[in-house]
NUKE-217483 format. One record per residue (C-alpha): chain; x, y, z; residue number from 0. Coordinates in steps of 0.2 Angstrom, whole numbers, plus 5000, padded with zeros to 4 digits. Example, Ala and Ser with C-alpha at 12.3 -4.5 7.8 and 13.67 -1.06 7.14 Angstrom:
<atoms>
ATOM chaine   xx   yy   zz num
ATOM      A 5062 4978 5039   0
ATOM      A 5068 4995 5036   1
</atoms>
This chain:
<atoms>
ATOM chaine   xx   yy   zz num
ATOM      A 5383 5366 5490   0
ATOM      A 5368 5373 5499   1
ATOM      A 5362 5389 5499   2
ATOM      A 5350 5397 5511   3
ATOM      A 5341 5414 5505   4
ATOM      A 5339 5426 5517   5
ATOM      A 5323 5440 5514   6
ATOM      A 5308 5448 5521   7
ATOM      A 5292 5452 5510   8
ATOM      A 5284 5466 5520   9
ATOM      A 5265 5466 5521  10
ATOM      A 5255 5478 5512  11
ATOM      A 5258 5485 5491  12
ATOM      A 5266 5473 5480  13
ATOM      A 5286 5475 5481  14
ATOM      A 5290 5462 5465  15
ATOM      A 5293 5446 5473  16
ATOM      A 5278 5432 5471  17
ATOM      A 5278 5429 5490  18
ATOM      A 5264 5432 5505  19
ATOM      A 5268 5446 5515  20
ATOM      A 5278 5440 5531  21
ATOM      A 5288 5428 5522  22
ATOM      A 5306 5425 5525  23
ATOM      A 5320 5421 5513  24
ATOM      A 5337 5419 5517  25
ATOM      A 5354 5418 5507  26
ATOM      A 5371 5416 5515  27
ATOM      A 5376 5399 5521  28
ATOM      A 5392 5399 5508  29
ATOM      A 5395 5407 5494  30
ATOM      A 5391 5402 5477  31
ATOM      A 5405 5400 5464  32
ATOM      A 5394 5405 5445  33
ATOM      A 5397 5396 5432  34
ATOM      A 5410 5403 5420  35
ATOM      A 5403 5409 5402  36
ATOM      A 5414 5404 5388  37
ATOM      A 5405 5417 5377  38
ATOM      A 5415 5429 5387  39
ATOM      A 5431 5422 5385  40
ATOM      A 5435 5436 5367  41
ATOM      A 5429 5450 5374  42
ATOM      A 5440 5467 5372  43
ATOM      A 5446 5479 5385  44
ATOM      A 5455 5495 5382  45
ATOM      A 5464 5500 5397  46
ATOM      A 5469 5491 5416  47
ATOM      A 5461 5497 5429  48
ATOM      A 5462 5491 5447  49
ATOM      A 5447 5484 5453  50
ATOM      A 5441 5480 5436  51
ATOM      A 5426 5469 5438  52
ATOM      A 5432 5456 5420  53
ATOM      A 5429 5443 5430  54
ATOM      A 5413 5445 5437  55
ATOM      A 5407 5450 5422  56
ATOM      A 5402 5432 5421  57
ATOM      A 5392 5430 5437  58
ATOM      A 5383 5449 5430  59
ATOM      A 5380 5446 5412  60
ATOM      A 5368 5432 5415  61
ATOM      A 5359 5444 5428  62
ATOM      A 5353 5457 5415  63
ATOM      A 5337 5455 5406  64
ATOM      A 5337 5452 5389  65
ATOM      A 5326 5466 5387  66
ATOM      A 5336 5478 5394  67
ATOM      A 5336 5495 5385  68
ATOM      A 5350 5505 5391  69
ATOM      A 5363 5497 5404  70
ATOM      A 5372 5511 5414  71
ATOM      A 5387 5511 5423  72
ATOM      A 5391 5525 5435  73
ATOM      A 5411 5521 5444  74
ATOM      A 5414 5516 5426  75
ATOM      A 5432 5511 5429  76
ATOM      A 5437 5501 5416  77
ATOM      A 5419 5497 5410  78
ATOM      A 5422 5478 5411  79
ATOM      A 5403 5475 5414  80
ATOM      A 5398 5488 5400  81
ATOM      A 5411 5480 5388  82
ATOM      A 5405 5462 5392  83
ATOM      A 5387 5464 5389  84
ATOM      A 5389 5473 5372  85
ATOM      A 5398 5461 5367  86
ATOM      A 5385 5450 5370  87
ATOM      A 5372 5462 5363  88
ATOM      A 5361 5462 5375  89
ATOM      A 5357 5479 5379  90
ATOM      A 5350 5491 5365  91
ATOM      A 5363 5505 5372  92
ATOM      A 5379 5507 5384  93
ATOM      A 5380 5522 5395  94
ATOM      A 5398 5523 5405  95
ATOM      A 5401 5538 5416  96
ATOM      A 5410 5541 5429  97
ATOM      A 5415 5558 5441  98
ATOM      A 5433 5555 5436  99
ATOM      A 5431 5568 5418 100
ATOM      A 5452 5563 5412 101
ATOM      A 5445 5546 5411 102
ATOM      A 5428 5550 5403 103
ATOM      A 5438 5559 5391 104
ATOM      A 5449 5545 5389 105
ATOM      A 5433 5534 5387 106
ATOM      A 5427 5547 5373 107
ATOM      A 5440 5546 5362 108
ATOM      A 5441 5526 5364 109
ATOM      A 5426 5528 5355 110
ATOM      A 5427 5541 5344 111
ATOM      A 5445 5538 5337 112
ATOM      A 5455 5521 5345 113
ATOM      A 5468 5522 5329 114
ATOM      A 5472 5540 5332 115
ATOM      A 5476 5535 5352 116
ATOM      A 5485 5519 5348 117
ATOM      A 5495 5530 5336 118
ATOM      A 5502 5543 5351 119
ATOM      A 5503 5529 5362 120
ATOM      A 5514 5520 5349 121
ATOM      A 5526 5537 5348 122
ATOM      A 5525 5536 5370 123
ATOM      A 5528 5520 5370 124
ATOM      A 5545 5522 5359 125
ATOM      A 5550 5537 5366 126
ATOM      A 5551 5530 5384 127
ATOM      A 5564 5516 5378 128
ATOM      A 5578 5527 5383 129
ATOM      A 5575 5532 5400 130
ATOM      A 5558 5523 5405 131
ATOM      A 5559 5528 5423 132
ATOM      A 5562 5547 5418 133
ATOM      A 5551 5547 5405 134
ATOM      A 5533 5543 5414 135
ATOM      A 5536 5557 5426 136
ATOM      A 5538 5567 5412 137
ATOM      A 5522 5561 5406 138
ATOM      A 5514 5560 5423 139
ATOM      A 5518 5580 5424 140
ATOM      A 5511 5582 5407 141
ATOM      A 5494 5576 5411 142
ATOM      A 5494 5581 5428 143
ATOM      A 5494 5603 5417 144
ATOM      A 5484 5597 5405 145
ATOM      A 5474 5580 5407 146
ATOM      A 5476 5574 5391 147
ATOM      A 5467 5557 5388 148
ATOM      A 5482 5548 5378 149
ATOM      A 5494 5555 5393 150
ATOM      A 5481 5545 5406 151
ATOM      A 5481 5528 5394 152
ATOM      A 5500 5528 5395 153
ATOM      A 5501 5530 5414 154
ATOM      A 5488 5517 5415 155
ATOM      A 5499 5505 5406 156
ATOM      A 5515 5508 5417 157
ATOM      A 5509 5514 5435 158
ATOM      A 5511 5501 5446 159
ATOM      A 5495 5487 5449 160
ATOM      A 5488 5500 5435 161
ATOM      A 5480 5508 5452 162
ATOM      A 5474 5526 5451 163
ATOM      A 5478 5538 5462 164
ATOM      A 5476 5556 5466 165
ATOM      A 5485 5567 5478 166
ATOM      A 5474 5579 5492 167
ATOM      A 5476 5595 5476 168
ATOM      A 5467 5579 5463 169
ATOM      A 5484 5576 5453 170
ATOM      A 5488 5559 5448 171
ATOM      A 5504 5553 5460 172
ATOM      A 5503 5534 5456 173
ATOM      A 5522 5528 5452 174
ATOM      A 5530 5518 5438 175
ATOM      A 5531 5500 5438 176
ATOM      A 5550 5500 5433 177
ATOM      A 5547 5481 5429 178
ATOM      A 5538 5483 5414 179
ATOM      A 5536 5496 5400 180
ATOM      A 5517 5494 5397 181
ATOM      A 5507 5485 5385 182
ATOM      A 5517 5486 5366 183
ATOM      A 5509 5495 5352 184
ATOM      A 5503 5483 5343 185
ATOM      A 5495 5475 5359 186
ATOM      A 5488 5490 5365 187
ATOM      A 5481 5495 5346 188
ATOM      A 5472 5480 5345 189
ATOM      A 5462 5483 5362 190
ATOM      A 5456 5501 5359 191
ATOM      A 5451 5496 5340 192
ATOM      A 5442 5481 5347 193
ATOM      A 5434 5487 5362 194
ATOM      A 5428 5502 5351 195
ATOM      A 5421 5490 5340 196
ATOM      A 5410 5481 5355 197
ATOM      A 5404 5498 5360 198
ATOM      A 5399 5507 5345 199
ATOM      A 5381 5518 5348 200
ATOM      A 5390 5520 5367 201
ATOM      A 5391 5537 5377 202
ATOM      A 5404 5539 5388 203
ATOM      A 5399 5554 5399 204
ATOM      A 5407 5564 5414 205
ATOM      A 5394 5564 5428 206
ATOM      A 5391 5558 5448 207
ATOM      A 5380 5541 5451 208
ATOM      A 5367 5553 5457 209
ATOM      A 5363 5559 5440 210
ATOM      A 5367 5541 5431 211
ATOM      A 5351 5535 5444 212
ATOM      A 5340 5549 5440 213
ATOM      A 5344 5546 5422 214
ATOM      A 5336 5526 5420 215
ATOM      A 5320 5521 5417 216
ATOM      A 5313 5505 5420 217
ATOM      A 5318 5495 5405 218
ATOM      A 5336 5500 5410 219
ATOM      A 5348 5492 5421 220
ATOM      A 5361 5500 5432 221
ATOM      A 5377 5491 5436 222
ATOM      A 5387 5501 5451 223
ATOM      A 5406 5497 5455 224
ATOM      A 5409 5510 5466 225
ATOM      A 5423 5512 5479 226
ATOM      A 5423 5498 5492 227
ATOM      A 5418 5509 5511 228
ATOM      A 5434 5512 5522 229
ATOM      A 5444 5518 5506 230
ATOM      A 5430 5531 5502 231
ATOM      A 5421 5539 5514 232
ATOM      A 5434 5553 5512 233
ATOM      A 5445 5560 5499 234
ATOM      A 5460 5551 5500 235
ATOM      A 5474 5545 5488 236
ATOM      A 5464 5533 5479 237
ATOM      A 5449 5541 5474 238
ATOM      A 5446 5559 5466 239
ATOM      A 5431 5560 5478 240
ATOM      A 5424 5550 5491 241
ATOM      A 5407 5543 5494 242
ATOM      A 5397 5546 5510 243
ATOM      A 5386 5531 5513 244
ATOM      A 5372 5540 5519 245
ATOM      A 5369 5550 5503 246
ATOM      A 5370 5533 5494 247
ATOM      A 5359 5524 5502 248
ATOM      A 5345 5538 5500 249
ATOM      A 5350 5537 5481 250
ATOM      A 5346 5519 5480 251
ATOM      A 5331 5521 5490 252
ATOM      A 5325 5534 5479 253
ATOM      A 5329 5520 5464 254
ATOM      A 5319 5506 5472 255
ATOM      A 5303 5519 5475 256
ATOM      A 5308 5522 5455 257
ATOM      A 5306 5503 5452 258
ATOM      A 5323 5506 5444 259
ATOM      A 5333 5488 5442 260
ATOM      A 5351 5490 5447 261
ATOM      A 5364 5478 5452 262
ATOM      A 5378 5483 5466 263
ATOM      A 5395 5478 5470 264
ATOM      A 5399 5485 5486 265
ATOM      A 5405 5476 5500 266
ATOM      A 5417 5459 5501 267
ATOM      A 5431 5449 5510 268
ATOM      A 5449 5443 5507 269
ATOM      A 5455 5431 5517 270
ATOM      A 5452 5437 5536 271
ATOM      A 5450 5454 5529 272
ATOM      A 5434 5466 5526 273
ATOM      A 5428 5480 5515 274
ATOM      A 5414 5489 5521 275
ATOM      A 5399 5486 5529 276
ATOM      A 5384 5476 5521 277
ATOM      A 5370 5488 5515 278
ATOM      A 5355 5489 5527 279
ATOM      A 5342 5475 5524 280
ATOM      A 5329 5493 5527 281
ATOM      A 5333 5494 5506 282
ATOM      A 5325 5477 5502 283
ATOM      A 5339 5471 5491 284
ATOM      A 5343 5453 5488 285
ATOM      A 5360 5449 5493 286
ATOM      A 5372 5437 5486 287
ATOM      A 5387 5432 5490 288
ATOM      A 5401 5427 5476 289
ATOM      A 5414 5416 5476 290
ATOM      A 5427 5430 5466 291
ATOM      A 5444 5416 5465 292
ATOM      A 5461 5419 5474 293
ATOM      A 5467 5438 5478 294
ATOM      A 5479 5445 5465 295
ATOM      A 5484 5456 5478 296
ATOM      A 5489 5442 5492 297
ATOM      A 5497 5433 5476 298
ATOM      A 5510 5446 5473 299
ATOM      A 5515 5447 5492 300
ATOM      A 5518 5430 5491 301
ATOM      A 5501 5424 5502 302
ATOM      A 5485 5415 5496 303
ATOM      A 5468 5423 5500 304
ATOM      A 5450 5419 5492 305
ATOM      A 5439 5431 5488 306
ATOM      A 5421 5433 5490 307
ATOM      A 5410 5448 5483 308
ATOM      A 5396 5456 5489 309
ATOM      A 5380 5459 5473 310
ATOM      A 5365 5467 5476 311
ATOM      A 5349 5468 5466 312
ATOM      A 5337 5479 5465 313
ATOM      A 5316 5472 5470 314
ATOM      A 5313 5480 5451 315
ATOM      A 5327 5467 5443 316
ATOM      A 5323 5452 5456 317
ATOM      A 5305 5454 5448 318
ATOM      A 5309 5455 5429 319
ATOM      A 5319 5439 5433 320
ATOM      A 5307 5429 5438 321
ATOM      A 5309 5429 5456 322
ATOM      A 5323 5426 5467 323
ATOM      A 5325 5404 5465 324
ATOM      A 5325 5409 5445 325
ATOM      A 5340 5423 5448 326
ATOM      A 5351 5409 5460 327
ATOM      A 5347 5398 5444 328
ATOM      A 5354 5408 5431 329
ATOM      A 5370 5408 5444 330
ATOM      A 5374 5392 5446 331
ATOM      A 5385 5379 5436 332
ATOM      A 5377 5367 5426 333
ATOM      A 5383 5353 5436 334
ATOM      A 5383 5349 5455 335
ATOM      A 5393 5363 5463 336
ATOM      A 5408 5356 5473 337
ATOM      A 5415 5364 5487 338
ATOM      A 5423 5381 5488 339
ATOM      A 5444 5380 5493 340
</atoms>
């Protein structure tokens, strides 16, 4: 497959990419499909989460530096990219946050005592057996009062598509997946003890991306997941608060004068459908297009649909790279791509 880059190196100070000023790179004649990274192929995660980023971790991973300090990851989510990366050992620290504070202190006791939350899940788990469907609005009322973190990991396990959703008064109103129970005990043990494991020196921390940006330096990386535009611009059932695409550009301009590196998921396509707009070229971000495998989503209503993913990276990360052919390079499979379906 080949691929045409698509940039613009302004005249004038140096911006990170070894190019003369005027110069024009392009990237978007198809998408690339990265190589997959068995490496990854044992790595944990503790709780479902729709949207979860697990499998392009593997077009990510190979996109941090190996001398990154801290990797942050505001719109945490399930930490997918955070997880897979200290698994590797590649940043010195982990930083997962996120505006949603149930799941940050979900995240916190992941880390500070996973036996003691496999334990009440366990006696959840059990207790449901007689009345499932009763039991989990139960439960759902419980932590809607008191937001208890081992309350959330259960109605991750049985709400349906394990999709998150708050009503307009920020209580969870997702419903049960009355085909299924949720992960068992011992399944469910064996995540959180793992994934505890791969993250042990991580902070899991209750805060909005703004203050994750401000907070990196420029050893750091920042890996943002945050809601796809359309389904966040307000608050609505999905999110706890929305994201106005003004204030986040500015924020990643502010980042780029920073000479912060940060990578982005933020727009993408399924099938014939959209999410979101691309990001102004203004920002100077290198866009990529991924190839991201059939929709989970069209699978269950019986369709097929592909996939593709929107990444940007920051001027800052292209540079520590080594310049835009070395970051399609580290992309890339081994051996000649063949077409996408």
């Amino acid at each position: 497959m080949q691929t045409e880059l698509t940039r613009h190196v302004p005249c004038g100070p140096e911006v990170g990419f070894k190019a003369s000023c005027g110069t024009m790179f392009t990237m978007t004649t198809a998408p690339i499909a990265p190589r997959r990274l068995p490496t990854l192929d044992a790595v944990p995660h503790a709780i479902p989460y729709q949207g979860s980023k697990r499998q392009l971790a593997h077009a990510i991973i190979p996109l941090l530096p190996q001398d990154t300090g801290q990797l942050i990851e505001p719109f945490a989510g399930s930490a997918a990219v955070s997880i897979a990366a200290a698994y590797l050992a590649i940043p010195k620290t982990v930083v997962i946050s996120d505006i949603n504070e149930p799941l940050m202190t979900l995240w916190q006791r992941i880390l500070v005592d996973p036996a003691g939350l496999a334990d009440d899940y366990e006696s959840m788990w059990k207790a449901q057996l007689s009345d499932p469907r009763q039991y989990f609005e139960e439960v759902r009322s419980k932590f809607n009062a008191t937001h208890e973190p081992h309350f959330l990991l259960y109605l991750l396990a049985r709400c349906v598509k394990a999709a998150v959703r708050y009503n307009r008064d920020g209580n969870f109103n997702q419903g049960a997946d009355h085909r299924r129970l949720g992960a068992k005990p011992v399944t469910m043990r064996a995540r959180l003890l793992a994934t505890s494991n791969t993250l042990v020196g991580a902070t899991a921390i209750t805060r909005d991306y703004t203050d994750a940006l401000e907070s990196a330096s420029s050893g750091d990386v920042v890996y943002m997941d945050p809601p796809y535009e359309g389904v966040s611009n307000t608050r609505d059932n999905r999110y706890m608060a929305g994201l106005s695409r003004e204030s986040f550009v500015a924020s990643l301009r502010n980042a780029i004068d920073r000479d912060i590196s940060f990578i982005l998921s933020y727009d993408g396509t399924t099938g014939t459908k959209s999410y979101g707009k691309p990001l102004t070229e203004a920002l100077d971000l290198m866009h990529l297009h991924l190839y991201a495998g059939k929709s989970s989503q069209a699978t269950l209503s019986g369709k097929t649909a592909h996939t593709v993913e929107s990444l940007y990276l920051s001027p800052a990360l292209v540079s520590r790279l080594g310049g835009i052919a070395e970051v399609t390079a580290r992309l890339l499979p081994v051996e000649a791509e063949t077409p996408l379906p």
